[in-house]
C-alpha positions as CSV (number, residue, x, y, z in Angstrom):
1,X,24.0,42.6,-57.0
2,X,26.0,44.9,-54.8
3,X,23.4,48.0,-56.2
4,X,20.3,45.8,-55.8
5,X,21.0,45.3,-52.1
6,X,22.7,49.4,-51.1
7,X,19.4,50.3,-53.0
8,X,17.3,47.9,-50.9
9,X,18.6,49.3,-47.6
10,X,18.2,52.5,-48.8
11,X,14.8,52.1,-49.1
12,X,14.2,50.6,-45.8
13,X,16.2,53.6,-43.8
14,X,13.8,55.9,-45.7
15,X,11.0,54.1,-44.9
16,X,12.3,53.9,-41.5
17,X,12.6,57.5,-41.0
18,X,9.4,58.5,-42.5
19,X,7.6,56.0,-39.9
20,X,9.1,57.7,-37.3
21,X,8.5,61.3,-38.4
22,X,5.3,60.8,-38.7
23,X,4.3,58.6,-35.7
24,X,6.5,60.6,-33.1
25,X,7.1,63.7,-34.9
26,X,6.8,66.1,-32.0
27,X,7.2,63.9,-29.2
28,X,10.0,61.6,-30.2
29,X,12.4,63.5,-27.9
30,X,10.2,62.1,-24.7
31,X,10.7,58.8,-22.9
32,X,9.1,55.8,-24.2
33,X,10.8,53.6,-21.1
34,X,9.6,54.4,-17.1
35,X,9.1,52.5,-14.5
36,X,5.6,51.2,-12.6
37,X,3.4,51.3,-15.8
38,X,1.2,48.2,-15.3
39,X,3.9,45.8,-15.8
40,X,5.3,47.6,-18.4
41,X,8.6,50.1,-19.2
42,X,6.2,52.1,-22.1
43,X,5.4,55.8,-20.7
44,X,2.0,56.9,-22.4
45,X,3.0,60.3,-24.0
46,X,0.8,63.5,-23.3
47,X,-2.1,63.6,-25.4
48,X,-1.9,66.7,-26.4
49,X,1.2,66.5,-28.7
50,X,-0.2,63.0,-30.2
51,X,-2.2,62.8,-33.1
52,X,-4.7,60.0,-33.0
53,X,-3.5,57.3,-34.9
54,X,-0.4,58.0,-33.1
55,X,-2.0,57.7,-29.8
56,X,-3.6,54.5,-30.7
57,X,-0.8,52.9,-32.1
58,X,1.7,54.0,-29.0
59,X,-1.5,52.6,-26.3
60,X,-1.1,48.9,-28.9
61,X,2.9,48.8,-28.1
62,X,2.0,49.3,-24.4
63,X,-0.4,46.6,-24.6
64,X,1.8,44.4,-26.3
65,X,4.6,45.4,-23.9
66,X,2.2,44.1,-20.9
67,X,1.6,41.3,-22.7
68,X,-2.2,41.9,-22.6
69,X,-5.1,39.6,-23.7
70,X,-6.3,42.6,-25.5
71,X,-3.2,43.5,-27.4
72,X,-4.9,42.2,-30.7
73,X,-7.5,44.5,-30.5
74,X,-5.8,47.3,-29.8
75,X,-3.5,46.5,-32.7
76,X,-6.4,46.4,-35.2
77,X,-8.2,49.7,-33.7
78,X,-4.9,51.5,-34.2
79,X,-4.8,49.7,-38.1
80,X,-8.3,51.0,-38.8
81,X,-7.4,55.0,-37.9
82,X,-4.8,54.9,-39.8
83,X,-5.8,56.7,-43.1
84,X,-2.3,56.0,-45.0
85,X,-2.6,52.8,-46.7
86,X,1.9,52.6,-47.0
87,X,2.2,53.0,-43.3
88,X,-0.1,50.6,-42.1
89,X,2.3,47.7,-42.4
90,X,5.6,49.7,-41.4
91,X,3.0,51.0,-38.3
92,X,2.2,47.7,-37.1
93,X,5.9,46.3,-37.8
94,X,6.7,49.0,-35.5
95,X,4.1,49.0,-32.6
96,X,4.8,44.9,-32.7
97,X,8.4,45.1,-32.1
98,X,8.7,47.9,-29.8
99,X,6.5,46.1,-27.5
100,X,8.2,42.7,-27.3
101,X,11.6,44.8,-27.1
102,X,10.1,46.8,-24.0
103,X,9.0,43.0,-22.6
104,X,12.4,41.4,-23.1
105,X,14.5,44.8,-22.1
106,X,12.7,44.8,-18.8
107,X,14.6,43.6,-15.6
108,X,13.3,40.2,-13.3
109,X,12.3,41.4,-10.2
110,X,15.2,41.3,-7.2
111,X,14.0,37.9,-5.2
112,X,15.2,37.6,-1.8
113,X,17.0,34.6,-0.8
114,X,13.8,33.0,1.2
115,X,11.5,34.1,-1.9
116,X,14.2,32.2,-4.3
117,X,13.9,29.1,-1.6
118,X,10.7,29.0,-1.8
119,X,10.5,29.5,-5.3
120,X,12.8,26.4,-6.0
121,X,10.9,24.2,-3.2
122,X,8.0,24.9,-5.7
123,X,9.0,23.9,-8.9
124,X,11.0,20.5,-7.4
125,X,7.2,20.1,-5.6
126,X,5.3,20.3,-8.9
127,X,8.0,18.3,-10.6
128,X,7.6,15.0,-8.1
129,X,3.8,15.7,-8.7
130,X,4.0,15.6,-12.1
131,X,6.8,12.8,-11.6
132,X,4.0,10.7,-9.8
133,X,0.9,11.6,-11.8
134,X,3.1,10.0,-14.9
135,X,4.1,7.1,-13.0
136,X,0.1,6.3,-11.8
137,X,-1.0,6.9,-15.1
138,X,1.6,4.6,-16.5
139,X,0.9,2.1,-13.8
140,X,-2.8,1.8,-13.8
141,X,-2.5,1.5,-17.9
142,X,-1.0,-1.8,-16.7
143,X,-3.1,-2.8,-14.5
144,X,-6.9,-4.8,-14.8
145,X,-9.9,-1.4,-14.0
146,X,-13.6,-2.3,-14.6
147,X,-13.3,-1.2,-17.9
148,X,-12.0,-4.4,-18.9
149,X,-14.7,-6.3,-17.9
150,X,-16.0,-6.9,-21.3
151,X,-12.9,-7.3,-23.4
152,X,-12.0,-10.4,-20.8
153,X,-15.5,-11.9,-21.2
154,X,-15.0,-11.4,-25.3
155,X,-12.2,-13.0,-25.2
156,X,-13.2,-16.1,-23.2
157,X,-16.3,-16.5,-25.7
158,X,-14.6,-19.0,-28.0
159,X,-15.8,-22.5,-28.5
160,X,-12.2,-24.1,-28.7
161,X,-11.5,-22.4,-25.2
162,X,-11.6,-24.8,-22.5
163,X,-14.1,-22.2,-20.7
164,X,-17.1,-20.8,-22.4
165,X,-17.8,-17.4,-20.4
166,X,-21.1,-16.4,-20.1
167,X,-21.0,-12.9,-17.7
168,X,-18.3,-11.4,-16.0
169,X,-18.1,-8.3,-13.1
170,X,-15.6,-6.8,-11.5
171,X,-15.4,-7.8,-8.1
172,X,-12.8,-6.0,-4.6
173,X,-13.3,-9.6,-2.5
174,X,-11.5,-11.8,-1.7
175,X,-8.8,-10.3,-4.7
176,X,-9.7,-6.8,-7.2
177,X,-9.9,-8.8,-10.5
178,X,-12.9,-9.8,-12.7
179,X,-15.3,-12.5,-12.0
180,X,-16.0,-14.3,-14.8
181,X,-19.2,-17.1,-14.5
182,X,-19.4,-19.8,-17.3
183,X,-19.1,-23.5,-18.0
184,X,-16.0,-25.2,-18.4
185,X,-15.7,-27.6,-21.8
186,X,-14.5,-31.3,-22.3
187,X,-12.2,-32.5,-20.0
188,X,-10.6,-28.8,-18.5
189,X,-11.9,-29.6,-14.8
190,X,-9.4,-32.8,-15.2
191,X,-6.5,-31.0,-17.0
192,X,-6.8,-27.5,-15.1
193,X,-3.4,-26.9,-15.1
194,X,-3.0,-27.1,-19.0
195,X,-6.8,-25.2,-18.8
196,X,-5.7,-22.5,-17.0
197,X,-2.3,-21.7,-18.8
198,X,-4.5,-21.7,-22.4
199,X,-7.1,-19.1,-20.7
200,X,-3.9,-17.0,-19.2
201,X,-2.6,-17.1,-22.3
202,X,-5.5,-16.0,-24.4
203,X,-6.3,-13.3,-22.0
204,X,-2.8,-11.8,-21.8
205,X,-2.8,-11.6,-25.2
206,X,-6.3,-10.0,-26.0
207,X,-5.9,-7.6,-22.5
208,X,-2.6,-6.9,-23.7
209,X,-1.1,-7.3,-20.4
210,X,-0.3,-10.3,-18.1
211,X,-2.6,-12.2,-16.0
212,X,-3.1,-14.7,-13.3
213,X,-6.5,-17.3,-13.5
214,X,-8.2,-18.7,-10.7
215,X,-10.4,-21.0,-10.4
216,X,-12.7,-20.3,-6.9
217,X,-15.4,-22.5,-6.1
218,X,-18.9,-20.7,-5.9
219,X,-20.2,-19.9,-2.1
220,X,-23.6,-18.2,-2.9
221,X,-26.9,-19.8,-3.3
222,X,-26.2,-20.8,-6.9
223,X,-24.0,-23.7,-5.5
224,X,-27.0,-24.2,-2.6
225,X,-28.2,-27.4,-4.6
226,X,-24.9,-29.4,-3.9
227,X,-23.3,-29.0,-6.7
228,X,-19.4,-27.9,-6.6
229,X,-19.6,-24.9,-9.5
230,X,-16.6,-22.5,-10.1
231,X,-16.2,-19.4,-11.0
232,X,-13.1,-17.5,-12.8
233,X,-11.3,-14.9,-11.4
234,X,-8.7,-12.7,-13.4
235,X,-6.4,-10.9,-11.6
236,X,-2.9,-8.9,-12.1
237,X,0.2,-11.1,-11.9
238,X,1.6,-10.6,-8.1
239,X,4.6,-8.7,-7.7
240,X,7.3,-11.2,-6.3
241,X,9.5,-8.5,-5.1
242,X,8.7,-7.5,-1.3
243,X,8.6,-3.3,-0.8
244,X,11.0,-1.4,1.2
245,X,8.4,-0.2,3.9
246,X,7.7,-3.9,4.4
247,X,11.4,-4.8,5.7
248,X,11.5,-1.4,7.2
249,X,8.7,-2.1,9.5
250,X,9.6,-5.6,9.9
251,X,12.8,-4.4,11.3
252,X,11.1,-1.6,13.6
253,X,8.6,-4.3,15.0
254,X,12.0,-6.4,16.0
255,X,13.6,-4.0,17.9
256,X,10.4,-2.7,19.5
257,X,9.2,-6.3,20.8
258,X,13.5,-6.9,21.4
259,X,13.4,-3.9,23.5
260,X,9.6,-4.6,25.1
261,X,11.1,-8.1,26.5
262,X,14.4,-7.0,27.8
263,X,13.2,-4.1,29.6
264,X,10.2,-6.0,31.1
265,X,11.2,-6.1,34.3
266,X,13.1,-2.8,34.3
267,X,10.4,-0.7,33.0
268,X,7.8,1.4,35.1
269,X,5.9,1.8,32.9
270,X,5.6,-2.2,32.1
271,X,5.0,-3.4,35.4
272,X,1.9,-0.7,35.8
273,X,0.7,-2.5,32.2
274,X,0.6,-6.0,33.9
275,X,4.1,-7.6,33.5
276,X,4.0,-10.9,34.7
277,X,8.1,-11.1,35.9
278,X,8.6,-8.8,39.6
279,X,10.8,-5.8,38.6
280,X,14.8,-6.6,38.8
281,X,14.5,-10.1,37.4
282,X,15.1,-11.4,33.6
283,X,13.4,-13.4,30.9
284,X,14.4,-16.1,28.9
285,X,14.6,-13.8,26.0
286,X,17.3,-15.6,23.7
287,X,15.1,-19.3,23.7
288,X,11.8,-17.0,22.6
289,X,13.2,-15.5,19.7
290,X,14.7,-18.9,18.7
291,X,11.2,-20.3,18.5
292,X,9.9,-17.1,16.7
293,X,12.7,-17.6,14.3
294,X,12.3,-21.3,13.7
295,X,8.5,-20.7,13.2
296,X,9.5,-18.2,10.2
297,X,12.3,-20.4,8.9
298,X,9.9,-23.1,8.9
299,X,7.0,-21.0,7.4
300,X,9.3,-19.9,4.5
301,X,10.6,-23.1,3.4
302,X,7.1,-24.4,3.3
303,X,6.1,-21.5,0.9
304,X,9.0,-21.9,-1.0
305,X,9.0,-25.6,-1.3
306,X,5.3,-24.6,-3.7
307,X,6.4,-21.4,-5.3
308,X,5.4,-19.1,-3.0
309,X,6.5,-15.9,-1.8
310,X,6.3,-14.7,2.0
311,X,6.3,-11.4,3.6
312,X,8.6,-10.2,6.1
313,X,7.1,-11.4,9.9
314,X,5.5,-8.1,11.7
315,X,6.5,-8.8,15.6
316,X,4.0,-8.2,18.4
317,X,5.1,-6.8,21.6
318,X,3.5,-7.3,24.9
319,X,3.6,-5.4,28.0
320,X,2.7,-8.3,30.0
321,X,5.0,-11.8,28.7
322,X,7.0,-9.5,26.6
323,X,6.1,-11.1,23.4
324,X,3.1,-11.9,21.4
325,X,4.4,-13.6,18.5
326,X,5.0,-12.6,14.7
327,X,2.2,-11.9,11.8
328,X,3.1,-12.9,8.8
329,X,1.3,-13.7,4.9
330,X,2.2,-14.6,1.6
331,X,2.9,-12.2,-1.4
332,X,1.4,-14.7,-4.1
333,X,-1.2,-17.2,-3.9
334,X,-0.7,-20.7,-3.2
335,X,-1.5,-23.5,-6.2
336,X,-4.0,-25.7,-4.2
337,X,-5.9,-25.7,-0.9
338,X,-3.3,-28.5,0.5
339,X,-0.1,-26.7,0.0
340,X,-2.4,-23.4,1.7
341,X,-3.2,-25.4,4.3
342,X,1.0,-26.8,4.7
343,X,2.2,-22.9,4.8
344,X,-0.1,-21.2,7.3
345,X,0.0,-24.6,9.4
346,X,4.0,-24.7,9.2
347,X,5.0,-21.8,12.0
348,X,2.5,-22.5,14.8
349,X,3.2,-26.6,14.1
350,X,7.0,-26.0,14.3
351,X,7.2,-23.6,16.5
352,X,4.6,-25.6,18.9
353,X,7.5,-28.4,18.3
354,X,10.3,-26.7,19.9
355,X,8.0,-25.7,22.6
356,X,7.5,-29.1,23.7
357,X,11.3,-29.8,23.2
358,X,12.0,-27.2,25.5
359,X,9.6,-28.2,27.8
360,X,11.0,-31.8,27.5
361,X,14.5,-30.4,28.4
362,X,13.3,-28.4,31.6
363,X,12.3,-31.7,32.9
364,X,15.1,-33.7,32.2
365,X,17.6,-31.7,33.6
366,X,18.2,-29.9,36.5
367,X,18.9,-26.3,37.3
368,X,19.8,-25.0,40.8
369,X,20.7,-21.0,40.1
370,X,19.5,-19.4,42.5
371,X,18.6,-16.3,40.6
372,X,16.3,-17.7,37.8
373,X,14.5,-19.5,40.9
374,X,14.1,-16.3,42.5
375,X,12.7,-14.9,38.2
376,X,10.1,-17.5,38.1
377,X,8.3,-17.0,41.8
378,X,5.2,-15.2,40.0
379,X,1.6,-14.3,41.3
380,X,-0.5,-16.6,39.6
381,X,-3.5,-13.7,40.1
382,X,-1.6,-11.9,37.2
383,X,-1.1,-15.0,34.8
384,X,-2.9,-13.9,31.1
385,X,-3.2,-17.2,30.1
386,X,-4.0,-20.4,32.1
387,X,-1.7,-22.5,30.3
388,X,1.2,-20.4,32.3
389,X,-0.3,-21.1,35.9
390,X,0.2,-24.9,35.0
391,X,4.3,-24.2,35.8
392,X,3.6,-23.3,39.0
393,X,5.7,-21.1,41.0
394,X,9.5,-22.0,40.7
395,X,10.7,-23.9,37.6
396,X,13.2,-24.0,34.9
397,X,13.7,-21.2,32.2
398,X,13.4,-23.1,29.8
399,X,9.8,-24.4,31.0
400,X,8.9,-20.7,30.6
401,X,10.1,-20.3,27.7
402,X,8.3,-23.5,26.3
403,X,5.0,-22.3,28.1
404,X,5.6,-19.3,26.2
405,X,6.1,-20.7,23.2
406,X,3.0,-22.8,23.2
407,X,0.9,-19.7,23.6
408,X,2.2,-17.8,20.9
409,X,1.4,-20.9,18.7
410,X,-2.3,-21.1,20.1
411,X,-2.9,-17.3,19.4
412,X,-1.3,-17.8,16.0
413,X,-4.2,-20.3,14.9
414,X,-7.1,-18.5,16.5
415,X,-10.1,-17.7,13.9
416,X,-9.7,-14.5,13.5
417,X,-5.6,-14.8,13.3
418,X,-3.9,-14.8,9.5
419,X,-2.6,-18.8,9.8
420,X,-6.1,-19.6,11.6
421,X,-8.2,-18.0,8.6
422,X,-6.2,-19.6,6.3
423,X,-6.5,-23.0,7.9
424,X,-10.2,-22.2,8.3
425,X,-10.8,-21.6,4.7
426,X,-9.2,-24.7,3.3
427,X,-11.6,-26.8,5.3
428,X,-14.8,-25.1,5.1
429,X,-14.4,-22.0,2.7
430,X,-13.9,-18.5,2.5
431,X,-17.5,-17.6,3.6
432,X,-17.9,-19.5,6.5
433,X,-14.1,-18.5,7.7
434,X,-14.8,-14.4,7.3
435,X,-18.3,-15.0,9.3
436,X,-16.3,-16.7,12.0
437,X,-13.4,-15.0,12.1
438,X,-16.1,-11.5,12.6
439,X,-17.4,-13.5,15.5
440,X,-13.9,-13.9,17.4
441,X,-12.7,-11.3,16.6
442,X,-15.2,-9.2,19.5
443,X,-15.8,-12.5,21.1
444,X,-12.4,-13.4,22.3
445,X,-11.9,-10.1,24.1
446,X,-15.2,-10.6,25.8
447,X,-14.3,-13.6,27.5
448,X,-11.8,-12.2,29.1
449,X,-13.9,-9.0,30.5
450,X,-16.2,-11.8,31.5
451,X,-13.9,-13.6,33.4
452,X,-12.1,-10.7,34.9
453,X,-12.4,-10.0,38.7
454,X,-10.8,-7.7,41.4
455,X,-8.1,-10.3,41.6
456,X,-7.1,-10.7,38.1
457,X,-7.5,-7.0,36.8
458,X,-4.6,-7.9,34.2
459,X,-6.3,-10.6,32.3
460,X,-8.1,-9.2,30.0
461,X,-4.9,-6.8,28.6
462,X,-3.5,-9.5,26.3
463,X,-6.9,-10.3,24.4
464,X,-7.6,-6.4,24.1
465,X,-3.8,-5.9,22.6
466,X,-3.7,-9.0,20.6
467,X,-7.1,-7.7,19.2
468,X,-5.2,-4.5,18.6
469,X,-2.7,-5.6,16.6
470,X,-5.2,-7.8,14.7
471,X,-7.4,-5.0,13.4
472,X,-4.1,-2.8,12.4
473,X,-1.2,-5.0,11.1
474,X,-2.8,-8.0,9.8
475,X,-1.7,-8.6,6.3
476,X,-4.1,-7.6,3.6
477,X,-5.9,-10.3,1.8
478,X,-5.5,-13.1,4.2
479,X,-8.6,-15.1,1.8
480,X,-6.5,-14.9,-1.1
481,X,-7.8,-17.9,-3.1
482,X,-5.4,-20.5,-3.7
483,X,-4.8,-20.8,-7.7
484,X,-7.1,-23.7,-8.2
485,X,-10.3,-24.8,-5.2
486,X,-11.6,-27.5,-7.5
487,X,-8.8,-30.3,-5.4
488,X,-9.9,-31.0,-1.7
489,X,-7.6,-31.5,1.3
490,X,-6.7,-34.8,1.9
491,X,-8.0,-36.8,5.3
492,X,-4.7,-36.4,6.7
493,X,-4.2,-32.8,6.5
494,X,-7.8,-31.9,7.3
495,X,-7.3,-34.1,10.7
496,X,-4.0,-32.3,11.4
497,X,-5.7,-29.0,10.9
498,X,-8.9,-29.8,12.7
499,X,-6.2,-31.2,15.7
500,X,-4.5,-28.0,15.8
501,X,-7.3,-25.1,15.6
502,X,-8.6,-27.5,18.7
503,X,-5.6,-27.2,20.5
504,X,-5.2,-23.6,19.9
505,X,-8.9,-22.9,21.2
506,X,-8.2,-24.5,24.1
507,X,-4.9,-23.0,25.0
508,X,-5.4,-19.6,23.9
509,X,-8.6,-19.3,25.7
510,X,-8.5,-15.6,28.4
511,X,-9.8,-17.5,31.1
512,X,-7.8,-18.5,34.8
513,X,-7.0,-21.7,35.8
514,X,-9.5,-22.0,38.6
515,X,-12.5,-21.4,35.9
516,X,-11.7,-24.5,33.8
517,X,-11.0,-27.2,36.8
């Protein structure tokens, strides 16, 4: 064994040495390794001490060496001149490993520390890309696309489903979810809850991911004749959690409107906007943010009392009464209409309600400092909002502050405000609320340009801003459906709601005093 493998090497330094004899016979003694040759430490030799096939053979370990596209090519050129069929093989073996040799011996290039920065900043950029582009991908293969359309409306076509679909379409309004139209079976209009956890269930199960069913009642000419009809619409299960960004803003709008109202009478810059309060004076500011906050305490046990989730309030500032209120929605939908109708009512109702108990203790007692007398000696040219010019000119704090109060609930349960679209769309729809809430929306403003003279240049500043923040931080989806539209209001919440959306027309509405008397 020990011969077989002394004989063996033998062999191969022979072979070894022949191969080099012959390829680089004359010009073995020159440097095969120089610097600046097209990315590559290979020197061409002179081409006068080369043969041919050792020209082309050197030229295929350059390529190789450069790692050139071409490098097969050349490889098989430099095969075909070779006219010895035993050095072929050892010839290629050669050229092949030279030139990854010459590829691996050859230095990286001396970075400098900004190029090495900049270098790293890259790769950790194309890393988060690639980070995110996973995690979309992974999220929308969870998610309901229009591609689904058809596997939903196969899987609703059973007879021994409670609802036989017919067509489905993928629809953005009022929620991004399939629309599926059919006829509900037996007695599932009656039983809807058992209904709808059988068609959730099925779905899930065929979609292969979890779903929510509602059932919306049909606003379009098919139900023209009378005829309550419902639709189906499929949508993603809600995420219960609330983000980040929404507490973070949350927390910015309190300290902006916190800061807006104590500095209001400090502020330059406030008192050109239109503050109401002459400059060295205070605000009740502790008694507003009591009403704000029992609005939202009230608003979230309401929602929690069906099984809903809330979002965190977004407060309005104003440069004028130093606080507009607090937007505010729901992160998943409501059962019925009724308990709808109970959460957006619940903030304006209970924050109306301390309102009137502060208004109730401003005239009960009696307060003689001398200094909130002095706060509350306003022009009534630069009142916003008549309901303000009704305290007159010296009065309690807490009579502001109740004042106050009652206009943020007004504004709350305008048309084109979040709890007054909701309120709107349990009593008459979702169609007829989005056409009037487009109408106030430009309206309201309007009436206030209308109504604004040379006196009373501030008036129409709190419409325009409450506009503002409108159009920019209302929560998204204020129509969401309710889970189920097939159950009606009762009388009793239908006259509350009518009651309040009347009161808030009426005392949210940009016009002086002296215009309604």
């Amino acid at each position: 064994r020990n011969k077989a493998v002394l004989l063996r090497f033998g062999f191969t330094a022979l072979g070894a040495f022949v191969v080099v004899r012959t390829i680089a016979s004359g010009s073995a003694t020159q440097p095969l390794f120089s610097n600046g040759c097209t990315g590559s430490k290979l020197q061409r030799p002179g081409d006068l001490d080369l043969t041919e096939p050792q020209r082309a053979w050197i030229w295929a370990a350059r390529c190789v060496a450069a790692d050139r596209d071409d490098a097969p090519a050349y490889l098989e050129a430099a095969w075909h001149v070779t006219d010895a069929w035993w050095l072929r093989p050892l010839a290629l073996t050669w050229a092949i490993s030279l030139g990854l040799g010459a590829r691996l011996y050859q230095p990286a290039t001396a970075l400098s520390k900004e190029d090495q920065i900049r270098l790293k900043q890259g790769r950790q950029q194309r890393q988060r890309q690639q980070q995110q582009q996973a995690f979309q991908t992974a999220a929308s293969a969870d998610r309901l696309q229009k591609a689904d359309v058809q596997d939903a409306v196969r899987a609703l076509q059973r007879i021994e489903l409670p609802f036989f679909a017919t067509s489905g379409q993928w629809v953005d309004s009022p929620l991004s979810g399939i629309e599926i139209r059919g006829n509900p079976r037996g007695d599932a209009l009656q039983n809807w809850r058992v209904a709808a956890s059988e068609l959730e269930a099925q779905l899930s199960t065929e979609l292969d991911r979890s779903l929510v069913v509602h059932l919306v009642q049909v606003e379009e000419k098919r139900a023209a004749s009378g005829q309550r009809i419902f639709d189906l619409l499929v949508t993603d299960v809600p995420e219960e959690t609330v983000s980040n960004e929404s507490f973070m803003l949350s927390a910015f709008s309190f300290l902006l409107t916190l800061a807006c109202a104590t500095n209001l009478t400090s502020s330059e810059v406030l008192q050109r906007l239109g503050a109401v309060i002459a400059p060295g004076l205070q605000m009740p500011v502790i008694p507003l943010f009591c009403l704000l906050a029992v609005g939202e305490l009230a608003r979230f046990l309401a929602a929690r009392s069906v099984g809903v989730t809330t979002k965190p309030p977004i407060f309005l500032p104003s440069p004028q009464i130093g606080i507009l209120g607090a937007l505010s929605g729901i992160q998943t939908p409501c059962p019925s209409r009724a308990a709808s109708l109970m959460v957006a009512l619940a903030a304006p109702v209970a924050m109306a309600a301390g309102s009137l108990l502060c208004l109730a203790a401003a005239a009960t007692t009696t307060f003689t400092g001398d200094e909130w007398q002095a706060l509350h000696k306003l022009p009534q040219m630069h009142m916003p909002l008549w309901p303000l010019e009704l305290l007159g000119s010296s009065f309690h704090p807490l009579a502001w502050a109740g004042a106050h109060g009652l206009i943020m609930s007004c504004l709350a349960l305008l048309p084109h405000s979040p709890d007054g679209q909701a309120v709107w769309s349990c009593l008459h729809g979702r169609s007829f609320t989005k056409r009037l809430s487009n109408i106030t929306l430009f309206a309201y403003p309007m009436i206030a340009i209308l109504f604004m003279s040379a006196q009373n240049t501030d008036l129409q500043m709190l419409p325009l801003l409450w506009t503002f923040f409108l159009i920019n931080f209302s929560p998204p989806q204020t129509d969401r459906p309710p889970l189920e539209e097939l159950s009606e209001v009762p009388l009793a919440g239908r006259l509350v709601g009518y009651l309040a959306l009347a009161i808030a027309a009426m005392g949210a509405l940009p016009v002086p005093l002296s215009s309604l008397v």
